[in-house]
N, C-alpha and C positions, 0 to 999 in steps of 0.2 A: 369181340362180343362184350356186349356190357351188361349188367345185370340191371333187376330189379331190386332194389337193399330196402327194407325195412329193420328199421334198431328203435328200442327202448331208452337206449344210454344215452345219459342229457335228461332224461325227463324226470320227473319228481318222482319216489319212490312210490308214492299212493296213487300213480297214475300208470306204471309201466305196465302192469299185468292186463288192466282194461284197456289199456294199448295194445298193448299183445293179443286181447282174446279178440278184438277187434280187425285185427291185420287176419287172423283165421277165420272169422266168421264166416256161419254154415258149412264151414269145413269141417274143423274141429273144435268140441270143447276144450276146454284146457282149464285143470286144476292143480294148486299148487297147495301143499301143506300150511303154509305162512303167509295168506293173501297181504298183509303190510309190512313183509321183510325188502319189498320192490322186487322187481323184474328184468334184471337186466340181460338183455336178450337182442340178437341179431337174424333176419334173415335174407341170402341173397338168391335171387334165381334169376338162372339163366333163360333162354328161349330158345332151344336150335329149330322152330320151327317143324311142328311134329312131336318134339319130344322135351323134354325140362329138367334140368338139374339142378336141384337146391340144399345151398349146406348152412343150416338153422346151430348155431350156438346160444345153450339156453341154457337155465338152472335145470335144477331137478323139477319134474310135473309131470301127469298122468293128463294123455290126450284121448280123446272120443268122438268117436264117428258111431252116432246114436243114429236108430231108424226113422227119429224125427229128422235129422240131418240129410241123410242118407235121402227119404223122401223131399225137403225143403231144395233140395241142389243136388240135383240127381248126376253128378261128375261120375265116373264110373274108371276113370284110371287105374292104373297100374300103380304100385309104387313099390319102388326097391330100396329098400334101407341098409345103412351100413352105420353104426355108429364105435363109439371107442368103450362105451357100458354095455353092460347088460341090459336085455330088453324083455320083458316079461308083460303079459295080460291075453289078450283076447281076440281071436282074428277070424273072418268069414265061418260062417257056418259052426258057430263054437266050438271051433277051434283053442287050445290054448298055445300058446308062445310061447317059449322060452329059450331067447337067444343070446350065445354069449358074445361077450367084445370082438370087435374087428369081423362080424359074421354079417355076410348079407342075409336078408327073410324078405319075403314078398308079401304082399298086404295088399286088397283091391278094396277103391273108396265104394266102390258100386257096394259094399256089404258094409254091417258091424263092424265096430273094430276099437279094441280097449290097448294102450299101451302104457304102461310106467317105466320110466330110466330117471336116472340120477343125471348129474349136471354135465352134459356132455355136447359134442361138436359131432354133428353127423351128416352124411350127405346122403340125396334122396335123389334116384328118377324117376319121373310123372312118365307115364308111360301112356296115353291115350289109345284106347280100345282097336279106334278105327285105323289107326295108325300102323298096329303090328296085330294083327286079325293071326299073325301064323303062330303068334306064340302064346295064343290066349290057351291055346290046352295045356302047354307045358305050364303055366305059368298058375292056372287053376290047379295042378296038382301040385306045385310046391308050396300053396298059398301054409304061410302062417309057420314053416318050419325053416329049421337053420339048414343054410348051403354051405357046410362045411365040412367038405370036402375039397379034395385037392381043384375041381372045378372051379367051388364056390369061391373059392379062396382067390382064382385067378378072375375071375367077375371082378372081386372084388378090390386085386389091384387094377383091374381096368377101369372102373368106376372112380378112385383115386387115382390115378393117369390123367381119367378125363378132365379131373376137377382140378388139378395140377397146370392143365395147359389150356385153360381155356379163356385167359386174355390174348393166345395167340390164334385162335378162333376167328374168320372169316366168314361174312355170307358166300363164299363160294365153294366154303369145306359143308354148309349143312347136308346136302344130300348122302354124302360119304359118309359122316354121321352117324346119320341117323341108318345106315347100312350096317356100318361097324356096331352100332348097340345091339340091330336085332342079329349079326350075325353072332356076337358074344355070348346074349342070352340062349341060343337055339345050342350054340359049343357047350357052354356051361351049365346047364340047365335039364337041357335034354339031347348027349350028345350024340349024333350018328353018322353015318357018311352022307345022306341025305337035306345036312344040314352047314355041310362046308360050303356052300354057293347060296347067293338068293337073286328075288328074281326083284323085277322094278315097284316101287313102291304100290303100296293099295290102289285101288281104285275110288276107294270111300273120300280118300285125303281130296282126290280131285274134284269128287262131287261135291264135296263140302265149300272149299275153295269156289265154286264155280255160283252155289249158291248165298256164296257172302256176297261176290262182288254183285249178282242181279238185288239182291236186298239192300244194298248200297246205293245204289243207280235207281231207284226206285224209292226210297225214303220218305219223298214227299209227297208220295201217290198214294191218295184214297185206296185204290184198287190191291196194293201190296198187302199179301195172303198166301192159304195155300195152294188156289187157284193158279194163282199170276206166276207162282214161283216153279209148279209144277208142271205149267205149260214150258215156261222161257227154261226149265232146267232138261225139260225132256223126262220126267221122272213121275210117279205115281204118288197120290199122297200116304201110301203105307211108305213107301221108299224114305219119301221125304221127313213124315214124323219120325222112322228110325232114326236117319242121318240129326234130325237135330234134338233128340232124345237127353243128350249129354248136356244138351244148354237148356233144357227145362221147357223145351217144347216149342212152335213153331213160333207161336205167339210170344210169347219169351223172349225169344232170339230178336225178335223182330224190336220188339220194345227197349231192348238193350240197345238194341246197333242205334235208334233212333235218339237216344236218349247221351249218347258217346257223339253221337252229331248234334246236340245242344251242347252238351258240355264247349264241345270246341268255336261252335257260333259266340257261346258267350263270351269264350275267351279268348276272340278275335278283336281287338280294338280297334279293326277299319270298317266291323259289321255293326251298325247304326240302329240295328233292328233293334225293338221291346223285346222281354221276355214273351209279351202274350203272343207276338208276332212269328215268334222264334217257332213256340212252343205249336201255335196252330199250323204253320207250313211243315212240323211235324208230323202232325198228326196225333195232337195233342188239343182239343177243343174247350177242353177245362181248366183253369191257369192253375187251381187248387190241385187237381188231381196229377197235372205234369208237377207244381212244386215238388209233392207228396215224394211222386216218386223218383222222381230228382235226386232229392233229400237221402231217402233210403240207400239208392245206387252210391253214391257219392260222397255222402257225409254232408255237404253244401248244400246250401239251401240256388236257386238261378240266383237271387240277388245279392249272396255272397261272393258268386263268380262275378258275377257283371261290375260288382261294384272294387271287385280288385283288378280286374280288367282296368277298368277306369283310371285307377290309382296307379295304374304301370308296374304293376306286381301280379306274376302269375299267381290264380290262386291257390294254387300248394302250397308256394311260396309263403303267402301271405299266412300261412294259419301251421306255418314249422312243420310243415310233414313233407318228407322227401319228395322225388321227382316220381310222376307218375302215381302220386298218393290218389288218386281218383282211383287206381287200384288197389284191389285186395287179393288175397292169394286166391281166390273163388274167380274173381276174374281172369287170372295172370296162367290158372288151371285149364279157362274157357279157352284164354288166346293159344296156348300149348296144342291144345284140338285142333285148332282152326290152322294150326302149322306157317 
């Protein structure tokens, strides 16, 4: 498996935090005592399809998942934290925290959420809602307190295990995977006899999955909505709006997917097309308003792609931000759902 890496290091001291707050954006605020002491800061995440493991090496800073946030990017995951600090502040339902080193806590983005630690290396699983539906009760009653006990403690070298071994990682170990997390969580968590077996993944993951690829296959169709997608999915559109709730809604998803299919026309160098061309077989009629929101998605402006396209430099490349820099953790959150 390979990760997705975002790092600070390399770059000018009075730029890495706005780097940093950047790579989180709509996810988390992030403040730091000494906004010009620099920021140097790494983080990698993995993908098992379903589910995400991410281990963030940072300074000291207090992170936030405000209700402005929490509404702007309605992600709603799980996340299970483990770091080598103390971890104090603020969790769903004010709640207060207060976890010591080496202790897993649970935290859900779908709520509030205030955290402060000192300068530490910690790893995190994204745990997406639809993904593990069996452990959402266990998981809402430990929300915001320390697992430490003898269980939590075993979570918590499995979670370290996983992070341990995972350039040995194969797409043909994800389904086992992602079985072995939730059968850990349900052992550790809330243990019973009822909880040593599980049974085949959700059904949601498949509906979701089934609705990507018809939104895919349909791109350039006028007609793609909740109509079209709810006929060809077999599904109602309360069904449908639940299922894509987590991406910000039907329309949302749809303008994302669209807009990840320009990115890659543009930076195709044997596709001849204009941006306006690109942009209206889109479904995009406006050149202003596809810019606009180009720009927003991406950081790039279409004629910064295109024109590194041109140049024979992909345009990540071209502007020093890692591979897959069109991503941010808000997207890389989305693709975790999407499994």
């Amino acid at each position: 498996m390979t990760p997705v890496i975002f790092t600070t290091v390399g770059l000018p001291k009075a730029k890495q935090l706005d780097a940093w707050r950047g790579w989180f954006d709509a996810v988390f605020d992030v403040e730091v005592d000494d906004p010009q002491a620099g920021f140097s800061a790494t983080s990698e995440i993995w993908n098992f399809g379903g589910f995400g493991l991410s281990r963030v090496q940072a300074p000291k800073l207090r992170a936030s998942r405000t209700a402005d946030l929490v509404r702007r990017n309605p992600i709603d995951h799980w996340n299970i934290t483990i770091g080598h600090k103390r971890t104090f502040g603020e969790a769903g339902r004010q709640r207060s925290i207060d976890v010591p080193a080496d202790t897993p806590f649970v935290a859900s983005l779908g709520r509030e959420l205030v955290s402060f630690r000192e300068a530490d290396d910690r790893l995190q699983l994204y745990l997406p809602r639809d993904t593990f539906p069996e452990v959402t009760a266990i998981l809402e009653g430990a929300e915001g307190r320390p697992l430490s006990d003898a269980m939590g403690k075993l979570l918590a070298e499995f979670i370290v295990l996983l992070a341990r071994n995972v350039s040995s990682f194969s797409e043909a170990d994800l389904p086992g995977l992602q079985t072995a997390v939730r059968g850990m969580l349900l052992a550790c968590i809330a243990p019973s006899s009822d909880h040593n077996s599980l049974g085949a993944a959700p059904v949601a993951v498949t509906r979701k999955e089934i609705v990507r690829r018809i939104v895919d296959r349909n791109l350039q169709s006028n007609a793609l909505g909740p109509d079209l997608l709810c006929r060809e999915a077999g599904m109602s559109r309360s069904q449908l709006y639940r299922l894509l709730e987590s991406e910000g809604g039907v329309r949302n998803y749809i303008q994302r997917r669209r807009l990840k299919q320009s990115f890659a026309e543009l930076s195709n160098g044997a596709n001849f097309g204009s941006i306006a061309a690109i942009a209206e077989g889109l479904g995009f009629p406006d050149p202003s308003s596809f810019s606009r929101s180009f720009k927003k998605e991406f950081g790039l402006t279409p004629k910064d792609v295109m024109h590194a396209t041109l140049s024979g430099i992909p345009a990540n490349a071209a502007y020093g931000t890692p591979p897959d820099a069109e991503l941010n953790l808000r997207d890389l959150l989305a693709q975790i759902a999407r499994g």
